[in-house]
C-alpha positions in Angstrom: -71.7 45.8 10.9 -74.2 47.9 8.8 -73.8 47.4 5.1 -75.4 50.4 2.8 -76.0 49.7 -0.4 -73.3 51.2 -2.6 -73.7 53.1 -5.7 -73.9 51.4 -9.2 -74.1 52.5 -12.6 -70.2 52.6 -13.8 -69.0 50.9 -10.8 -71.7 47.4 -12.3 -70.4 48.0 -15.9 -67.0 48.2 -15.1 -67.6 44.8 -12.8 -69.5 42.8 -16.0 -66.6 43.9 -18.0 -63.8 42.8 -15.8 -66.2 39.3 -15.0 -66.4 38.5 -19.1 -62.5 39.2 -19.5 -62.0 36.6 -16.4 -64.1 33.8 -18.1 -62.1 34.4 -21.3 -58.6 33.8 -18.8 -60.4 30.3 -17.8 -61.5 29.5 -21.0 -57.2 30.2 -22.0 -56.0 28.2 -19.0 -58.4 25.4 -19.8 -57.2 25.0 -23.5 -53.7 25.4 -22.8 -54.3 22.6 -20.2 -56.3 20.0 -22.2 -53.2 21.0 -25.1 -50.1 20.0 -22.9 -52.1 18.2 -20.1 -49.9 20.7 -17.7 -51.4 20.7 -13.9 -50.2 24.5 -13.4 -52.8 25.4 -16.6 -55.6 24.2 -14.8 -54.8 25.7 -11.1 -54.4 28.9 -13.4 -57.8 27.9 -15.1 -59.4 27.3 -11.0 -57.5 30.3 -10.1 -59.6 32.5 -13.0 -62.8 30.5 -12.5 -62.8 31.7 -8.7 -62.0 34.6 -9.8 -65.4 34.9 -11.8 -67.5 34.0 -8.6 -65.8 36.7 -6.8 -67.2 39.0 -9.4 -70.6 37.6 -9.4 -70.8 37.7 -5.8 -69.7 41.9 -5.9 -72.3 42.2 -8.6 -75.0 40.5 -6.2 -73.8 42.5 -3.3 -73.6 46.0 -5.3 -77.5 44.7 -6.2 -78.7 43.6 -2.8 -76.4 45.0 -0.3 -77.3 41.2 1.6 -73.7 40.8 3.5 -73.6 36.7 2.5 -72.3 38.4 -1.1 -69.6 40.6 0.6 -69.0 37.8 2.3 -68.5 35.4 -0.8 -66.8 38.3 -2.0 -64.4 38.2 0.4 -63.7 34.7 0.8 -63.2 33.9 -3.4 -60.7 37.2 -3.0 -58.5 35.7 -0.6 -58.9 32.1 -2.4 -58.0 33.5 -6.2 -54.5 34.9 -4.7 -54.1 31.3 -3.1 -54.6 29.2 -6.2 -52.7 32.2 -8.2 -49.7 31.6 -5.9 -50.1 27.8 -6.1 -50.7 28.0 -9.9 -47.2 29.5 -9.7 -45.3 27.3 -7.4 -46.8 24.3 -9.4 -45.1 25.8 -12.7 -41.6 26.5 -10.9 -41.2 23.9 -8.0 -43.7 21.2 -8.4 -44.1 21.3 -4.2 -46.0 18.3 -2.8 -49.2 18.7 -1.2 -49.2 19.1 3.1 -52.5 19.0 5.1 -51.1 22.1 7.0 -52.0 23.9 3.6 -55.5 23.5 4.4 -55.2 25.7 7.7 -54.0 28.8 4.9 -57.2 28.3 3.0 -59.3 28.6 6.0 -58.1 31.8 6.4 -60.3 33.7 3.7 -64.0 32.2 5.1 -62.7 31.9 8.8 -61.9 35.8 9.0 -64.4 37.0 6.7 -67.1 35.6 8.8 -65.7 37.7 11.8 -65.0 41.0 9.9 -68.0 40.7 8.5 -70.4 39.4 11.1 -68.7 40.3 14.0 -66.3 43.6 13.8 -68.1 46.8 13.7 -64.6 48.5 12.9 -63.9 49.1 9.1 -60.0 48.8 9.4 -60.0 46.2 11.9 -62.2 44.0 9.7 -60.0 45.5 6.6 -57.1 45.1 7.1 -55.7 41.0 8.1 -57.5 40.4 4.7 -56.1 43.5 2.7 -52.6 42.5 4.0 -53.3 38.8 3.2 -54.3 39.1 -0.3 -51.8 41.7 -0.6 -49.0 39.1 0.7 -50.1 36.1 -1.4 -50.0 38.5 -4.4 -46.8 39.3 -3.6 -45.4 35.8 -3.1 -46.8 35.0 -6.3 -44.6 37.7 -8.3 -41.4 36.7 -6.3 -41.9 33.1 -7.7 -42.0 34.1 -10.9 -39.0 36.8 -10.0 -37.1 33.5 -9.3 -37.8 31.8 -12.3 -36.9 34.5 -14.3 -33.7 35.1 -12.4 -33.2 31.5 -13.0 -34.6 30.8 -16.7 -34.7 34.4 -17.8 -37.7 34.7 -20.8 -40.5 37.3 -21.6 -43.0 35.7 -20.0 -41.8 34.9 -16.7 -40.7 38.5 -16.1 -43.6 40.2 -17.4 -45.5 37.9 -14.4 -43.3 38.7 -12.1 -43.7 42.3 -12.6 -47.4 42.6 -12.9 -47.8 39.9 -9.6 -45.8 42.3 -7.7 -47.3 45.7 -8.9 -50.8 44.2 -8.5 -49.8 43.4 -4.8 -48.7 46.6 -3.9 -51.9 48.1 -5.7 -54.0 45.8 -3.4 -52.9 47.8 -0.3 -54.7 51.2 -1.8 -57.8 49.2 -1.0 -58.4 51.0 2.6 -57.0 54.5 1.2 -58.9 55.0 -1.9 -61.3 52.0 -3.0 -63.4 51.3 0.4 -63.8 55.3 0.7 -65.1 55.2 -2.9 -62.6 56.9 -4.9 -61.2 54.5 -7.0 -64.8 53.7 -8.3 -64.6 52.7 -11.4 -60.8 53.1 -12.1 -60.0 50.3 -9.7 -61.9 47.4 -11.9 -59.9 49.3 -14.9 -56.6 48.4 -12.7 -57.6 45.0 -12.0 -58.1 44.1 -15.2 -55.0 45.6 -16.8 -53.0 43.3 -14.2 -55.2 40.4 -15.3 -54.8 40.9 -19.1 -50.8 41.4 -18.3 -51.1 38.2 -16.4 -53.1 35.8 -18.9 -50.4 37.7 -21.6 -47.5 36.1 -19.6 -49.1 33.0 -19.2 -49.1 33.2 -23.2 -45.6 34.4 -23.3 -44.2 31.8 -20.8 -45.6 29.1 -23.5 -43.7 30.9 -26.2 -40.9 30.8 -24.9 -40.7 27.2 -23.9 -41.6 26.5 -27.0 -38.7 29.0 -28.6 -36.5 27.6 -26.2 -37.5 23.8 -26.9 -37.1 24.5 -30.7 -34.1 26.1 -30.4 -32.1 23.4 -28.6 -33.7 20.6 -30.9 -31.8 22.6 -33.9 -28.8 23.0 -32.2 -28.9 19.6 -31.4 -29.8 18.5 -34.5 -27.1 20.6 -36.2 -24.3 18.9 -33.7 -25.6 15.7 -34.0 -25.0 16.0 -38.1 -21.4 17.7 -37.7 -20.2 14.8 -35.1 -20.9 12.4 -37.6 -19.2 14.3 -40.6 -16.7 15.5 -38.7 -15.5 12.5 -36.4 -15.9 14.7 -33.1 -17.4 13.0 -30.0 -21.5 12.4 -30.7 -21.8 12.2 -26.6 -19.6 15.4 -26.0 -22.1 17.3 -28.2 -25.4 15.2 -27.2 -24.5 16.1 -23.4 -23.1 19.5 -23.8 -25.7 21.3 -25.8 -28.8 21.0 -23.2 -26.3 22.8 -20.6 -26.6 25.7 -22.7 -30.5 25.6 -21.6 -31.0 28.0 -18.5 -31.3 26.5 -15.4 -30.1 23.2 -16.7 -26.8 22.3 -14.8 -26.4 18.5 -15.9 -27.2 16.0 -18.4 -26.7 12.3 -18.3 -27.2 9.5 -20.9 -28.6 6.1 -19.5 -28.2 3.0 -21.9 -29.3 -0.8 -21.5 -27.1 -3.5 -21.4 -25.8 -6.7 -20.1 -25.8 -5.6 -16.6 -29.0 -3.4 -16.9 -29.6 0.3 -17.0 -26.0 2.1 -17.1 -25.0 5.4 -16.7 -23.1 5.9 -20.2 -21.6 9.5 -19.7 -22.5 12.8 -17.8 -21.9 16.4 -17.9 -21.9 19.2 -15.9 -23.8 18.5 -12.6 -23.9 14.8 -13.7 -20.4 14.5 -14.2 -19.4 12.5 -11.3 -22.6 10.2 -11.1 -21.8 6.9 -10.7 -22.7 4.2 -13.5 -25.1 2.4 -11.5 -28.2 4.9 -10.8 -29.8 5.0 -7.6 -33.1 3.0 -7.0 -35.6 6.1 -7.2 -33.9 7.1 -10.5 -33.5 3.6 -11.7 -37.5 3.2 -11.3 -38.1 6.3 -13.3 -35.5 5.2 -16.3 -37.2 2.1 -16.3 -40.5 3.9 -15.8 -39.4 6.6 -19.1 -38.2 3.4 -21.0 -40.8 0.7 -20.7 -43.4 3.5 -21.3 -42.0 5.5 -23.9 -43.0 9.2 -22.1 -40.7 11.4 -20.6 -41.0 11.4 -17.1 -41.0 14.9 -14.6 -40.0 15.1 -10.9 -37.6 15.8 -8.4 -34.0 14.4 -7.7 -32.8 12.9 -5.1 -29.2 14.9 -5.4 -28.6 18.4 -4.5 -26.3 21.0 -5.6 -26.2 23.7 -3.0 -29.3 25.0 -1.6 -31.2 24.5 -4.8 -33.1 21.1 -5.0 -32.2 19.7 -8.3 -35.4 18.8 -10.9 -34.7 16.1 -13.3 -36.2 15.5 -17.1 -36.2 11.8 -18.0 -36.4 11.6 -21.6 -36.9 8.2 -23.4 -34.2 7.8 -26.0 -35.6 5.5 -29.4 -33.6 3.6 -31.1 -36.4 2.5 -34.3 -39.6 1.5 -32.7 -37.6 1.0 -28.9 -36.7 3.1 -26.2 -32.8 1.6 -25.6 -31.9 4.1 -23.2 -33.2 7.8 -21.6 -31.4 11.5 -21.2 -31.6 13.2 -17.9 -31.7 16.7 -17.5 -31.4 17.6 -14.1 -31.9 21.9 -13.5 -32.6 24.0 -10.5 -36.2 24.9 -12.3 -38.7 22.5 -12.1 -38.4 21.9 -16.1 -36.6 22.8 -19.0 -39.2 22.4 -21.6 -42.0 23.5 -19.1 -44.7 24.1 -21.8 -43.5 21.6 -24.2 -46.1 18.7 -25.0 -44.8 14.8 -24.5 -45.2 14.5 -28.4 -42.3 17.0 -28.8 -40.1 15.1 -26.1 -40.7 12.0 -27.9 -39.5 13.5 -30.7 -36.4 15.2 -29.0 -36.1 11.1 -27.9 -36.4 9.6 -31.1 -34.1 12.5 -32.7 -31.5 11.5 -29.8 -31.5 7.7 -31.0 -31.5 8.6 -34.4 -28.7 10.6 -33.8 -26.8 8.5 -31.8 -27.3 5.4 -34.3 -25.9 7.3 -37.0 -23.1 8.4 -35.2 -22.4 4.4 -34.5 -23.3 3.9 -38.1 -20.5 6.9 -38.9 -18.0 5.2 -36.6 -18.1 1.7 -37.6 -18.0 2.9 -41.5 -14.9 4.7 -40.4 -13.3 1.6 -39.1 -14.3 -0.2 -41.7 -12.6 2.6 -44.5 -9.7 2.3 -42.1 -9.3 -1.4 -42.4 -10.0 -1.2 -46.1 -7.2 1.2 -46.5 -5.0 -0.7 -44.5 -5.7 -3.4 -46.5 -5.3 -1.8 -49.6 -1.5 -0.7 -48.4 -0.8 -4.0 -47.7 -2.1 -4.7 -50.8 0.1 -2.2 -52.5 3.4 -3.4 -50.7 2.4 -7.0 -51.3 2.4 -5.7 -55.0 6.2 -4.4 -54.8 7.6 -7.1 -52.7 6.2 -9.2 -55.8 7.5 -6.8 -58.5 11.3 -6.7 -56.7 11.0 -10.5 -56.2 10.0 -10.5 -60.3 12.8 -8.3 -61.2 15.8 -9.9 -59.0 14.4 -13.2 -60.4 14.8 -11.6 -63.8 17.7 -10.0 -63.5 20.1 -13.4 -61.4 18.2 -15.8 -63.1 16.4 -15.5 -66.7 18.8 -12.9 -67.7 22.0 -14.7 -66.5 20.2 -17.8 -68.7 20.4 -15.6 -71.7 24.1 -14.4 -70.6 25.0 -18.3 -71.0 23.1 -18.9 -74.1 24.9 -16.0 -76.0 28.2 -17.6 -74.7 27.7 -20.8 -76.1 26.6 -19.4 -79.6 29.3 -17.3 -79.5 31.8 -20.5 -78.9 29.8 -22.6 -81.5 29.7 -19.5 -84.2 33.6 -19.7 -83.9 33.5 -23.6 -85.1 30.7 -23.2 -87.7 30.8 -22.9 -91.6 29.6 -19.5 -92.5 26.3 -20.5 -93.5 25.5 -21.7 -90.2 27.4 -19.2 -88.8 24.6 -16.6 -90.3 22.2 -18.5 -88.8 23.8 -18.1 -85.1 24.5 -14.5 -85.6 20.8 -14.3 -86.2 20.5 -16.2 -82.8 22.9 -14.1 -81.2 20.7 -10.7 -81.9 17.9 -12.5 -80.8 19.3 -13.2 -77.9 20.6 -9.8 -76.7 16.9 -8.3 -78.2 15.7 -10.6 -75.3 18.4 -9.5 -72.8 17.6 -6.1 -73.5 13.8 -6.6 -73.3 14.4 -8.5 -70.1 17.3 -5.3 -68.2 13.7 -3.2 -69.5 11.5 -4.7 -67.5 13.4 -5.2 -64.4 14.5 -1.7 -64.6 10.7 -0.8 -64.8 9.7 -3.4 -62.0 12.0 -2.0 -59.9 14.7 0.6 -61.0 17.9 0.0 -59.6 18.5 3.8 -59.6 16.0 4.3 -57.0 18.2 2.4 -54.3 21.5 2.8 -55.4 21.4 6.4 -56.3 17.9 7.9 -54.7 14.7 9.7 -56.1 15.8 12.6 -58.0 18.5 10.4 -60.3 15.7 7.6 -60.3 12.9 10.4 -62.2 15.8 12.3 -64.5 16.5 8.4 -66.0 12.5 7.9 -66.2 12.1 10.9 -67.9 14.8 10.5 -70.2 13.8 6.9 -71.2 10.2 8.2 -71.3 11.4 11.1 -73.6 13.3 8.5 -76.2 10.9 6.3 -76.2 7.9 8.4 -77.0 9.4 11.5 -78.7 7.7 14.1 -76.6 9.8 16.9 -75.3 9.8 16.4 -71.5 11.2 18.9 -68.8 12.4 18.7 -65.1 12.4 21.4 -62.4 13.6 20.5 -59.5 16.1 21.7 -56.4 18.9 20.0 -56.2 18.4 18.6 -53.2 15.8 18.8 -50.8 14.4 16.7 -47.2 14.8 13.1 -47.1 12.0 10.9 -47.7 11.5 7.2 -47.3 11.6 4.7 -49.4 8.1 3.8 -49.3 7.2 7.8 -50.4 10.2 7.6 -53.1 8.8 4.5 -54.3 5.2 6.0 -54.3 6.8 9.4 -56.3 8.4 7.5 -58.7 5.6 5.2 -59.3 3.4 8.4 -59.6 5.2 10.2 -62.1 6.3 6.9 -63.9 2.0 6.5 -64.6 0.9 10.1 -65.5 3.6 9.6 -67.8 2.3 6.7 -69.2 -1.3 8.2 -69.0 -0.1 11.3 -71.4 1.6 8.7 -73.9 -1.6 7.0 -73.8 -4.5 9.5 -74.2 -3.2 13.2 -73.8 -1.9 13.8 -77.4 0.3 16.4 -76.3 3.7 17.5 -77.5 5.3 18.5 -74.5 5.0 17.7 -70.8 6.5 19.8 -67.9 7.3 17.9 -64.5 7.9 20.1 -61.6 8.8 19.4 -57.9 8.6 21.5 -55.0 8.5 21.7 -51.3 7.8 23.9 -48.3 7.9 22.5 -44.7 5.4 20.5 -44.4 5.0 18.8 -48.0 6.3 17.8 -50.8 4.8 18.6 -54.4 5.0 16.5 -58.0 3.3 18.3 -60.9 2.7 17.0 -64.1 1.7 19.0 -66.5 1.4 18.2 -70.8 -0.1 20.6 -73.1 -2.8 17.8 -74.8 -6.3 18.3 -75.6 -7.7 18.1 -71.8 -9.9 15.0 -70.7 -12.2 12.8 -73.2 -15.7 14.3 -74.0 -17.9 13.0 -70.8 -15.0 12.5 -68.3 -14.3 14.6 -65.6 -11.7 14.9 -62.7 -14.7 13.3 -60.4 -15.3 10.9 -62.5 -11.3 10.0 -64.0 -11.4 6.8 -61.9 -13.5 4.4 -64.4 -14.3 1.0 -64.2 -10.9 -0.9 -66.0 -8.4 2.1 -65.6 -7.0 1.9 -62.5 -3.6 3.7 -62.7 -5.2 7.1 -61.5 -6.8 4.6 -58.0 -3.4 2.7 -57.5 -1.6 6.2 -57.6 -4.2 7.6 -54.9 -3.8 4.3 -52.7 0.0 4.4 -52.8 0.1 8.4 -52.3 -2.9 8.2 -49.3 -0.9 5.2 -47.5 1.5 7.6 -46.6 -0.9 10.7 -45.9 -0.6 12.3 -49.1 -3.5 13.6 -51.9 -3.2 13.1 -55.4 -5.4 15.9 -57.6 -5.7 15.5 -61.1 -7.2 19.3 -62.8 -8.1 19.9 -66.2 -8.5 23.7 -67.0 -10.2 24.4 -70.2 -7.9 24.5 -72.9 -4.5 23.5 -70.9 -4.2 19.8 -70.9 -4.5 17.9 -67.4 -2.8 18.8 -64.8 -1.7 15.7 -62.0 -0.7 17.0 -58.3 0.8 14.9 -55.8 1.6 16.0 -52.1 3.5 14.1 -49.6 4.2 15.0 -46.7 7.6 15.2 -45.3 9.2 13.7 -42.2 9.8 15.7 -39.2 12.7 17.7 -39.5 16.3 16.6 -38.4 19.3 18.4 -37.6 21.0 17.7 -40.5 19.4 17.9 -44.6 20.5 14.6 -46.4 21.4 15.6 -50.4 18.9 14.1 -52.8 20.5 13.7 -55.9 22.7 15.4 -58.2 22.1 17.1 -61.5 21.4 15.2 -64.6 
């Protein structure tokens, strides 16, 4: 076929510009390769490098008008579009290499040589490789369609958009650029498609890396409120990556006794057994020994789509203990992401997960300790009723006999003696006396023979002789039943902020309120003293050698309750404490009776 020797001028200037934008795309590809070591960067990098020979060889031809440079031409054309397409099917499905791929690259030198050399027909020899370039074009913007359809992003759609517009441009080729009138608008065309190209290579990048960021905060962030707020660590480990697109299953693989287990899965991974299956139990081992997230295919499918599986290593210090597995219908979740971040993600993973262990077993632990501490409490008053009964039948019925026998001997005395035994005798009943005190404050007999409300009207009328402030009640006259144990933990309360207010308010009146609503039941104590010391607080009221305030908290938070003590400027203290109430019955029990 005769070959004139086409015009230059614009048509060269326009070919050196478009040639120098190309070498900047491979000098991209090649950085963003040797950044995240990414196979697709470099085929992109090949793709744009070929791309730059094409040039140079139109540039030769449009110089020499020898047909081995249309031929070059020709044959780098048809190879770009290939390694474009592959650059993309790399990025989104990771396909293995076949042989029969070879017989598609001979396509571009095999029928160039005959259009070329051997066709004397312009369309004939134009068209098989207009329509191929324009095919593989095409195919390269419906891969990236996919993704985005799949993934979503910027990036991937802006590809897929300028793939498919560049593919349909290819087929003006016979119309307007062989005939000349495209000259030099067409290299202007080509190289808007390859700027919009190497931008959603850029884009695709960003928004892995958005993406990646994105899910390591939220991770982060539910990794922090399991362990405040007691909720499942794996739930939200498991559950946040689902929110990824295209991820459609997590699973978390520990080490143990009997080797690599399958701990729990979610979504997709749900139902996988514990014991993984020898292709995915050499990659765990593979992620774990090594310490780098491993990349590939999975051997379970959902559908039509082939599942791709992440295998991160998950760190536990300095050692991987266990790996995550993401499993998605796109090739990778964090496609752009570099291994330092997935270690990272790992080691953030273990970090979380040992604190949540950390959490748990400090939660037992306050459990046991405030189980103990009950027990310690009732201990306390099963020791203070077996004090007061002992008290009450024995030491007191001691002093009951003692007076008995003075009284017989004063009646056989002379009166000086009997002086003496009369002295004796007040003695005595001072003792008894002191003696009914204390077993009525060990254990007030009120509180089981009559109930709560009688039991705090005697307290606060003892309280009220015995320190002169002017005390008042409010309180229903009856109200839900309680048990002992919360009766015994009310009267306790009220019976210590009293004895705190004798002790350090310096009040002249106190006000004791109850009330209730459904759910709880409320004791305030309020005097009208000076407030707290200089330095103290309401944080800080539970100091080293004053325990009442920490027994009151332990009895009240043995049965559920809170205890709050306030102290407004310029009101006194202020001492709350909630119980709650039992579920309701059918009938309301009476609580006491007025005073």
């Amino acid at each position: 076929m005769q070959l004139p020797l086409p015009p230059v001028g614009l048509e060269r200037a326009a070919g050196i510009l478009e040639a120098v934008i190309l070498a900047a795309l491979t000098a991209l590809c090649l950085h963003l390769y040797r950044r995240y070591r990414k196979p697709y960067f470099a085929w992109f990098a090949a793709a744009w490098a070929m791309y730059v020979l094409r040039m140079w060889a139109i540039l030769s031809f449009l110089t020499t008008a020898r047909p081995e440079w249309l031929y070059w031409h020709q044959v780098f054309t048809g190879w770009t579009a290939l390694a474009l397409l592959w650059a993309a099917l790399v990025f989104v499905r990771q396909p293995r290499w076949r042989n029969r791929y070879l017989l598609v690259a001979l396509f571009p030198p095999v029928w160039s040589f005959i259009a070329i050399y051997r066709l004397d027909h312009f369309v004939w020899a134009a068209l098989p490789a207009v329509l191929f370039l324009s095919f593989a074009t095409l195919a390269t913007g419906w891969v990236f369609f996919r993704h985005f359809d799949r993934v979503g992003g910027t990036g991937a759609g802006l590809l897929a958009g300028a793939f498919l517009l560049w593919g349909v441009h290819h087929l003006d080729y016979l119309i307007l650029r062989a005939q000349g009138a495209w000259n030099p608008w067409g290299y202007y065309l080509d190289i808007f498609f390859e700027l919009a190209v190497g931008t959603g290579i850029l884009l695709l990048v960003l928004d892995d890396l958005r993406r990646g960021l994105s899910a390591l905060e939220a991770l982060s962030g539910d990794l922090q409120r399991a362990g405040r707020e007691d909720q499942d660590v794996l739930a939200a480990l498991l559950e946040r990556p689902l929110a990824l697109p295209a991820v459609n299953g997590t699973a978390l693989y520990m080490r143990g006794e009997d080797g690599v287990q399958c701990v729990r899965g979610a979504g997709a991974c749900a139902e996988w057994p514990a014991a993984p299956s020898p292709e995915l139990a050499a990659t765990l081992r593979q992620a774990m020994d090594s310490g780098r997230p491993q990349l590939g295919s999975s051997t379970a499918r959902t559908g039509r789509e082939h599942l791709f599986q992440a295998v991160l290593p998950v760190f536990r210090g300095t050692e991987a203990s266990g790996a995550l597995v993401l499993t998605g219908n796109a090739r990778d979740p964090f496609a752009a992401l570099d291994e330092g971040f997935m270690v990272t993600l790992g080691q953030q993973v273990g970090a979380g997960l040992a604190n949540a262990d950390l959490t748990r077993r400090l939660h037992s632990r306050t459990v046991e300790l405030a189980r103990l501490s009950s027990r310690m409490v009732e201990q306390h008053e099963e020791e203070r009723r077996r004090l007061s009964r002992e008290l009450h039948d024995e030491t007191a019925q001691v002093f009951s006999a003692v007076k008995m026998e003075l009284g017989v001997l004063r009646e056989e005395v002379p009166g000086e003696a009997a002086a003496r035994i009369d002295h004796a005798l007040a003695l005595v009943d001072t003792g008894i006396r002191g003696i009914r005190s204390v077993v009525h404050s060990l254990r007030p007999s009120l509180l089981d023979d009559l109930g709560l409300l009688p039991a705090l009207r005697s307290l606060i009328t003892e309280f009220t002789q015995r320190s002169g402030l002017a005390v008042t009640l409010d309180a229903p006259a009856a109200f839900a039943p309680l048990s002992k144990d919360a009766e015994l933990a009310l009267f306790r309360a009220l019976q210590e902020a009293l004895s705190n207010v004798a002790r350090h308010a310096e009040a002249g009146s106190v006000a004791v309120s109850i009330r209730q609503d459904n759910v709880h039941l409320a004791l305030t104590v309020q005097d009208d003293g000076g407030g707290l010391p200089a330095g103290i607080t309401p944080a800080t009221i539970e100091r080293p050698g004053h325990m009442g305030i920490t027994g009151m908290r332990e009895r009240i938070a043995a049965l559920g309750g809170t205890v709050t003590v306030e102290a407004p400027a310029g009101t006194g203290v202020r001492v709350l404490v909630t119980v709650p109430l039992p579920v309701a019955d059918s009938t309301t029990t009476e609580q006491g009776s007025t005073a």
